[in-house]
N, C-alpha and C positions, 0 to 999 in steps of 0.2 A: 689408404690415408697416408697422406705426408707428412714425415717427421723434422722437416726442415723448420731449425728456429730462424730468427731476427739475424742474433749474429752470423750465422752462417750466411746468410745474405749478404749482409755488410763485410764482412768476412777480413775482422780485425781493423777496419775505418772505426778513427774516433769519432763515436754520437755527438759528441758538442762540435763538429762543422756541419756547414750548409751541404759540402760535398755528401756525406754521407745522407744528408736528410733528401739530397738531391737523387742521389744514386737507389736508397731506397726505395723514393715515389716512382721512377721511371722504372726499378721492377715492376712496381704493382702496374704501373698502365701498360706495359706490355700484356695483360691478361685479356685489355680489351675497356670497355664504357664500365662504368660506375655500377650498374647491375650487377655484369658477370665478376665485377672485382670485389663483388659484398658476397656473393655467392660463394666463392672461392679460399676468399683469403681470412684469417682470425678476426673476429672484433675486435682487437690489441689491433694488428694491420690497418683495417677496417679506418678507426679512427685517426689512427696516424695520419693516411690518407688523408682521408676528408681538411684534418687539420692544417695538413703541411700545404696542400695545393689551395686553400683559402688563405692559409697568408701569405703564400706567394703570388697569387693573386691580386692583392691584394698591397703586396708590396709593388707592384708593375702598375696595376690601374685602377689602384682602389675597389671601394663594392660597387661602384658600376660594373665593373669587367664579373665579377664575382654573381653579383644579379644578371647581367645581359650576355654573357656568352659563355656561364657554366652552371647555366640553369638545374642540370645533373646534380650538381653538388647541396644545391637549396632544399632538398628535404631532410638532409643530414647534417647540416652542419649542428643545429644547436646542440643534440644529444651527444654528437663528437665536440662540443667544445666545455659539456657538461663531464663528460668523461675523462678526459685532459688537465681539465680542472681551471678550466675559464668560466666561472659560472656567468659574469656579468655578460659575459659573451655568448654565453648561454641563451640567458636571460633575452638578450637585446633582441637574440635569432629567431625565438620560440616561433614566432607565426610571422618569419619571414616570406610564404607564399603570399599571404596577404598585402604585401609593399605596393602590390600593384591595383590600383584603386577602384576596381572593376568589379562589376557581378558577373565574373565569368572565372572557371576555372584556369588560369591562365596559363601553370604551367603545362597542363593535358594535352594545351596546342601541339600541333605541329610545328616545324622550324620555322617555315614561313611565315605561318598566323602569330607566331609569336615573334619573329621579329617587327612583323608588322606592329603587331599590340607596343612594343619596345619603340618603334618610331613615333607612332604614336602618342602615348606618355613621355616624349623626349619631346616633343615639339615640333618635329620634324615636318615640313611645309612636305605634303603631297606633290607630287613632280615625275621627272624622268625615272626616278631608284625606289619612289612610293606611292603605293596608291591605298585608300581605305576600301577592303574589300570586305570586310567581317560588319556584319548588320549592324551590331551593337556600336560599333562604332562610330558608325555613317549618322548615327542618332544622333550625335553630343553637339550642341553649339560652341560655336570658338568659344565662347566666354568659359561654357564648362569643361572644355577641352584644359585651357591654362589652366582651369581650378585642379585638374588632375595631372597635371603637369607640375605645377606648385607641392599639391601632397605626396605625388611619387620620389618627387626627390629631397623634401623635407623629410621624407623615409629613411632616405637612405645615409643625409646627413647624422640622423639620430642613431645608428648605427655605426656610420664611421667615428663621430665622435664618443663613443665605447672604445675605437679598437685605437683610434690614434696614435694616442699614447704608450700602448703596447707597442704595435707593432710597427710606426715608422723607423726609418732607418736609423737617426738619432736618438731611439729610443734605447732605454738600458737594458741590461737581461738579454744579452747577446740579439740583440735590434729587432727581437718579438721572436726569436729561434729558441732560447732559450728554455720554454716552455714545456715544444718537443725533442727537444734533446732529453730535457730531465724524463719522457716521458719513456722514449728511445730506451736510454738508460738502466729504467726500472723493468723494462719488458724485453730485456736482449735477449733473453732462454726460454721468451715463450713463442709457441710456435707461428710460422708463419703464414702456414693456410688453417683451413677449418679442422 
């Protein structure tokens, strides 16, 4: 077992910059996908993780990018922002698999089915780059197409307007970093794998 804390990591970087919260996450993805870095690393880590790489996310393209190309991150994030001590942002995440307005398990897909599923709920006209190849899908009429269209992204609006305020850039509390620096901070002597 590894006795390597936080700070040794960071290894005298101040927790209240990006640098460090930067320098931090690109250790832990060097471990590999979101699995092998739960498997591996502390629950102290664990959440940092999840945390830091949703509002960096976040900070670049908003929760679309957060929903559609870090689907990985979507079964953790609530419990990591309930740990952290974001409960609202908790709260908002609790049954974020469900954003997507289907009876179908959506994130279980594969990359394909699921970006398909992703163009799909985007609106995206079938053409050269799309086709509808998933049964369930081929079923909907344009009209109920836009209705899931309409709910998927009234989803997500309701969600960013929780984090807005937090964590745009103008925002106060070191521009939504703040949060996990304090959390950084509290946890630098605990360890950093399991």
């Amino acid at each position: 077992m590894k006795t390597e804390k936080i700070s040794d990591v960071l290894q005298g970087m101040d927790v209240n910059t990006e640098d460090a919260i930067v320098t931090l996450s690109d250790k832990i993805w060097e471990l590999g996908n979101i699995g092998t870095i739960k498997e591996k690393v502390s629950d102290v880590v664990f959440t940092f993780h999840v945390v830091a790489n949703v509002i960096g996310n976040y900070k670049g393209d908003g929760w679309q990018s957060i929903i559609e190309e870090n689907r990985e991150l979507l079964p953790y994030i609530s419990q990591a922002m309930y740990e952290i001590g974001l409960p609202t942002v908790g709260e908002a995440t609790k049954n974020i698999a469900y954003i997507f307005p289907l009876k179908m398990n959506v994130l279980s897909l594969d990359e394909k089915k699921f970006c398909e599923v992703v163009n799909f709920l985007r609106g995206i006209s079938e053409g050269k780059y799309f086709t509808i190849t998933i049964d369930e899908l081929k079923g909907y009429t344009e009209t109920e197409r836009e209705h899931l269209t309409s709910l998927y992204l009234a989803e997500q609006e309701k969600i960013n307007a929780v984090t807005e305020k937090m964590w745009n850039y103008d925002s106060p509390d070191n521009e939504g970093w703040g949060v996990v620096c304090r959390y950084l901070e509290k946890h630098l002597q605990d360890n950093f794998w399991k």
